[in-house]
N, C-alpha and C positions, 0 to 999 in steps of 0.2 A: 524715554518718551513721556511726555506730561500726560498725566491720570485722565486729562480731561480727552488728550487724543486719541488714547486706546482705549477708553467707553467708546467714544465713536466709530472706531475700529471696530468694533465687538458688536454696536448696534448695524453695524454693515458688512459682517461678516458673509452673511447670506448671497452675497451681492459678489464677495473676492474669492478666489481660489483656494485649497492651502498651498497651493507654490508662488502668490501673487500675482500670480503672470495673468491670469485671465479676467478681467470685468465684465461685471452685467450691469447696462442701464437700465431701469425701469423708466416708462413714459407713457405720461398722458395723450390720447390724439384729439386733438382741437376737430377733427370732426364728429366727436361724440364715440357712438356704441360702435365697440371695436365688429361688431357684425353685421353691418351697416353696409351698404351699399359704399355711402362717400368713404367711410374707413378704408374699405377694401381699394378702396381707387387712388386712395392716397399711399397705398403703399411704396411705388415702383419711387417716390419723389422722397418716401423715408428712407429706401434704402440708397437709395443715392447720396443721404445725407450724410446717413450712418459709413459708409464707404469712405467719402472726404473727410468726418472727422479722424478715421482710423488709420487714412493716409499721412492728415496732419500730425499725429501722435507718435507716425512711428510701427502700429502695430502690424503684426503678421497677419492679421485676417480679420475680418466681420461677418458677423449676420444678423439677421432681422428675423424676429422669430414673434409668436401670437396669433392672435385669433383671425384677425385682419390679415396679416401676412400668410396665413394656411389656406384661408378663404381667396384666398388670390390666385394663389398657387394651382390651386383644384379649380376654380374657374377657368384658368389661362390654360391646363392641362385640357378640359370639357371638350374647349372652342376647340384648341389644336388637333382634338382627337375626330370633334364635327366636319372639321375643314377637309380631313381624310376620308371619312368614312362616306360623305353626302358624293362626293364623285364616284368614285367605288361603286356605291348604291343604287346609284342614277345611272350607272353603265350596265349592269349588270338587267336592271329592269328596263332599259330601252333594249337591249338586244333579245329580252324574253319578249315584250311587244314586239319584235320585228318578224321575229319569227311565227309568231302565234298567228299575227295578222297581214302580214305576209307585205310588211310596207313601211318605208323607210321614214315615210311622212307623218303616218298618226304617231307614232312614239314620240314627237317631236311635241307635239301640244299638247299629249295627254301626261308626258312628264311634266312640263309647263303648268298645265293644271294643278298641278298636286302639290307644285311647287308655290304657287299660289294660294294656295288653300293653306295650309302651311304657316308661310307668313303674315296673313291675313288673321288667320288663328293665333298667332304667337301673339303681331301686334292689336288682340282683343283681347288677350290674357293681359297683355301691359298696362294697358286703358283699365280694366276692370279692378286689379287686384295692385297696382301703384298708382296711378293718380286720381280713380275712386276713392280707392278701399284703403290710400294710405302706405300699403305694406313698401317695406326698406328695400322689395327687389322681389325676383323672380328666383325659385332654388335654380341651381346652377348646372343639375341633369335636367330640368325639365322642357330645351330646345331638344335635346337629343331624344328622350322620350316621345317628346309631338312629332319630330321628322321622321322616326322608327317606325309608329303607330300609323299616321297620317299615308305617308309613302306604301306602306304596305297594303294597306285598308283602300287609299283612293287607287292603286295599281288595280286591285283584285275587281273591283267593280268595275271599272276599265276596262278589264278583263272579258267581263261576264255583260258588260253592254255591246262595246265595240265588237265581238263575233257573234251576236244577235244582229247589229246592223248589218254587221258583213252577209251573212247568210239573207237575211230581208233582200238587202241592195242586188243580190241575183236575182230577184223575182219581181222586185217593185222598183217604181222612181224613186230616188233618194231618198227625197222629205217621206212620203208614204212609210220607204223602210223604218226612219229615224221614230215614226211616231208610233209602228208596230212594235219598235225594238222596246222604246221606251213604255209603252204599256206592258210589254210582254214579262219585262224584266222593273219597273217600278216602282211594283209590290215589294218584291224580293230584296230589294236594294233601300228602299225604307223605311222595312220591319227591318232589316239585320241591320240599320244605321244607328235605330232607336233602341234596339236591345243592347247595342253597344253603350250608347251614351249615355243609357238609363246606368250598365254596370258601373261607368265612370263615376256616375251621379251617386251611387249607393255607398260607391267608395268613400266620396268624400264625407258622406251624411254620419256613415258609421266609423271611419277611421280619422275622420277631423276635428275630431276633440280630443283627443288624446294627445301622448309625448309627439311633436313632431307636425300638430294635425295643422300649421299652419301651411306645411310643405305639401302633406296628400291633398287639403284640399285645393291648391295651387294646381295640381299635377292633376286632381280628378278633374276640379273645372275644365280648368284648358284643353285636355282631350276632348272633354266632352261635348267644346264648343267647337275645336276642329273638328268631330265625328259629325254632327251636324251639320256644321257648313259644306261639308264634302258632301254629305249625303243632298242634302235639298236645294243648294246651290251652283257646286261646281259639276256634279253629276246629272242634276235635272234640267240643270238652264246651259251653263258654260261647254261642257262637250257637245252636245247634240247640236248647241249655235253653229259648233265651231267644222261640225262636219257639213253640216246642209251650208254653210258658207264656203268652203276647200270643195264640195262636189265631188267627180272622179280623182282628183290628184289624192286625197284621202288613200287611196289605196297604190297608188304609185311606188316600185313600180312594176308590180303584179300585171297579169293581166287584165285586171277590172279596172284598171284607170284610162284603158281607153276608148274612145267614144263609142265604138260599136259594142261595146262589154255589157253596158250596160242598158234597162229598159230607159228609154227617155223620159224626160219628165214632161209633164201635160204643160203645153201652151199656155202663157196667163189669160187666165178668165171662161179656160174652157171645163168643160164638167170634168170633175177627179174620177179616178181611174175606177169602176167599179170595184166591190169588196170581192176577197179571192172565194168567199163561198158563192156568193151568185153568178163569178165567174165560173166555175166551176160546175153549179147546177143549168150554166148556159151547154157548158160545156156534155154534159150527159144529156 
């Protein structure tokens, strides 16, 4: 062998086997920082590459290995694991709404809801922290985190609204119920919205500077903006719409969906139903 080919050898030692058999390439990616959103996206078209040349060659096997290829890998794993558990999830909490509330119908918009709130939340973590704020992506737990948090949090208030109207709706006209429930219950559902989303918020103030802190505060915001939006939007305004608009089928198909179940509701334009205290003090 000439002197000048086993220096070479020597300086690529790193790179060959000692049995010769196996090679390591190293490579540049034309999409920049291997941790990088486009890196990561270019992987499934390197390994394909990488595959064809080791067919062209002859070899027994390949693989694609780094930072961008791992980052793939655990993303692709994330989703697959989201795609299983979001149905699961959603079954499991519509059939506790069915029972609780005795109706086949609200489980149906109140999961909707959350489901909503959710994505709405997700794509305003996008907007805010990639095409704001620059950053190369979203960490790759942080869908499963919001749909865990989110789903649980908007279910529980769902919970603790929807069997206040139900209870009202035996005594009052709908809208009347809907607007006792909602006073009744949101205090309670405002403070625990903001004590949550302030904890998100502390998170990220005190754990986002440090190793990592680009991730907590990615993950503190964005719950903090879905805990929010649940709380003042999809709870204050989108449920209550959505029951004074569905009327009795709301509780379908219980006994209160049908028309003699319930109080009627006042004629338009005629005076609203007196308040139940001076009903009451009519009534003694």
């Amino acid at each position: 062998m000439p002197p000048g080919a086993y220096q070479a050898y020597r300086a690529t030692a790193n790179f060959i086997s000692p049995d010769g058999r196996t090679v390591l390439y190293e490579t540049g990616l034309k999409a920049g920082d291997p941790g990088s959103t486009e890196a990561m996206n270019a992987t499934p078209s390197l390994r394909a590459a990488t595959t064809s040349v080791a067919k062209s060659i002859g070899a027994s096997d390949s693989a694609l290995g780094g930072e961008a290829p791992a980052l793939y890998d655990i993303s692709s794993i994330s989703n697959s694991d989201l795609k299983r558990i979001i149905p699961i999830a959603i079954l499991a909490i519509g059939i506790l709404l069915a029972l609780v509330l005795r109706s086949l119908v609200a489980p149906l918009y109140l999961i909707a809801s959350v489901g909503i709130s959710y994505l709405a939340a997700l794509g305003l973590s996008v907007l805010i922290f990639i095409q704001i704020g620059n950053s190369g992506g979203l960490v790759f737990f942080m869908p499963f985190l919001m749909f865990i948090f989110l789903l649980a949090l908007g279910e529980d208030y769902n919970i603790l609204m929807m069997t206040r109207i139900r209870e009202e709706a035996q005594r009052f006209p709908l809208r009347e119920a809907v607007t006792r429930a909602l006073s009744a219950t949101g205090s309670t559902i405002t403070s625990a919205g903001l004590v949550l989303a302030g904890t998100f918020i502390v998170l990220t103030v005190v754990a986002g500077g440090g190793s990592g802190g680009d991730q907590v505060r990615d993950i503190g915001l964005g719950l903090a903006l879905g805990v929010l939006m649940d709380t003042f939007l999809v709870r204050t305004l989108l449920v209550p719409s959505t029951v004074v608009l569905l009327g009795r089928w709301n509780w379908w198909p219980s006994r209160m969906s049908r028309r003699d179940a319930l109080p009627p509701e006042p004629a338009p334009g005629s005076a609203a139903e007196p308040d139940l205290g001076v009903r009451q003090a009519e009534a003694r």
